[in-house]
C-alpha positions in Angstrom: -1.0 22.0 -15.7 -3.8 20.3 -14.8 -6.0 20.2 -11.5 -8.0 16.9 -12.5 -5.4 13.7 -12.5 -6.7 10.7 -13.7 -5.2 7.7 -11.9 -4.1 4.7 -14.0 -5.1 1.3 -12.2 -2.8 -0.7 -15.2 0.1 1.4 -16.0 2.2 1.1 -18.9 5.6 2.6 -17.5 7.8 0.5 -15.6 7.3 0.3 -11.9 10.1 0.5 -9.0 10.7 -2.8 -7.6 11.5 -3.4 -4.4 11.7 -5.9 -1.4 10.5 -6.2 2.0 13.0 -4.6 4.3 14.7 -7.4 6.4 13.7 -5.8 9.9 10.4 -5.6 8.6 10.0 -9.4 7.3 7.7 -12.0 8.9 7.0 -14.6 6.7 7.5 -15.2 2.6 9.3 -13.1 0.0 6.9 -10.7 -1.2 8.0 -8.1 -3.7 6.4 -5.2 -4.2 6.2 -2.4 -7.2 5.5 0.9 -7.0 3.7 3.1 -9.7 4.1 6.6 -8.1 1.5 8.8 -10.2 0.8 12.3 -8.6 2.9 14.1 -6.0 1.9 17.8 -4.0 4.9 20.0 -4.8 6.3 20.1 -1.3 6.3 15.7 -1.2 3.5 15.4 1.8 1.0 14.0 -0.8 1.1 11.1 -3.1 -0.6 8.9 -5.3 -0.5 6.1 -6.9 -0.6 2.0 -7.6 1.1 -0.1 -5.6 1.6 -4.1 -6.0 2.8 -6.8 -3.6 3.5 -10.4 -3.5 2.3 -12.8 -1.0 4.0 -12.6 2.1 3.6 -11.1 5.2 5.5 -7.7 6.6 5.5 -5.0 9.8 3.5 -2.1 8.6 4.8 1.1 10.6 2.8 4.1 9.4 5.2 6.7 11.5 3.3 10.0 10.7 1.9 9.2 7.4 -1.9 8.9 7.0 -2.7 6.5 4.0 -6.3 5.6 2.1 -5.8 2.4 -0.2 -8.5 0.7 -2.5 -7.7 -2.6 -3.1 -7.8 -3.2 -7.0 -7.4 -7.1 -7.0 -6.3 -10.1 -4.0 -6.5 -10.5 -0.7 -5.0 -9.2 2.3 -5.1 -9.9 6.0 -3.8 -6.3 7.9 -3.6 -7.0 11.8 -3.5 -3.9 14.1 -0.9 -4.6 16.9 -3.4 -5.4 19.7 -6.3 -5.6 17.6 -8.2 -8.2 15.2 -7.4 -9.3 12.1 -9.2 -7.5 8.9 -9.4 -8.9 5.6 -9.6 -6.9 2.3 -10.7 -7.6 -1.3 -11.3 -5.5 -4.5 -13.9 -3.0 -3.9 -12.5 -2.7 -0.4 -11.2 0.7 0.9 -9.3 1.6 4.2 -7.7 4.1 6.3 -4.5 3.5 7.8 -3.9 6.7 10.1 -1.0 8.4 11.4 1.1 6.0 14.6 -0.6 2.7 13.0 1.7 -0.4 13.6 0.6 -3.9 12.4 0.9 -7.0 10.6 0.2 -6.8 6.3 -0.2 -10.3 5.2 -0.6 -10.4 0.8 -2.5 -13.8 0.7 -3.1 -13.0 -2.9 -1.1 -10.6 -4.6 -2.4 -7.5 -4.2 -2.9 -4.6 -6.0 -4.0 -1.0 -4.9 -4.9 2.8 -5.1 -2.7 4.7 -2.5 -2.9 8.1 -1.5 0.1 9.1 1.0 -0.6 12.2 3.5 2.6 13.2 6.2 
């Protein structure tokens, strides 16, 4: 076993695909897919690519802490509250632990995730 993982930005295996949760819905029919890559042995830590169609969703973080990197598109996150930020490629955020917003995909998206909680 390695300690060094190398994450794949264009993976070859088939992804999980899944929809937005009805509750969660605003606006659209985004779908999303789901490479998961790398995960700590007790679940609290994961990694991987992560894929959605345009649309526009309720992001409820819970206790989870999550770093993305936006690969390719556009998306408009809204902090309940707060103002409206936009991310491209090249972009990198934090969502932290109790965040609650509005994700809008205004082109699909693509990104690095690494899940802490």
């Amino acid at each position: 076993m390695t300690l060094l993982k190398t994450v794949i930005t264009n993976p070859e295996t088939a992804p999980r695909e899944s929809k937005a949760l009805p509750e969660r819905l605003i606006a659209g029919d985004p779908s999303f897919k789901t490479w998961a890559q790398d995960e700590a042995k007790d679940g609290a830590v994961r990694t991987g690519i992560w894929e959605a169609t345009p649309g526009e969703t309720r992001s409820i973080k819970g206790e989870t802490f999550e770093f993305c990197h936006i690969l390719s598109g556009v998306v408009e996150i809204t902090p309940d509250g707060g103002e409206p930020a936009v991310y491209r490629a090249g972009d990198s955020f934090v969502m932290k632990p109790g965040f609650v917003g509005r994700w809008k995909t205004i082109e699909t998206v693509r990104k690095i995730y690494v899940t802490v909680g």
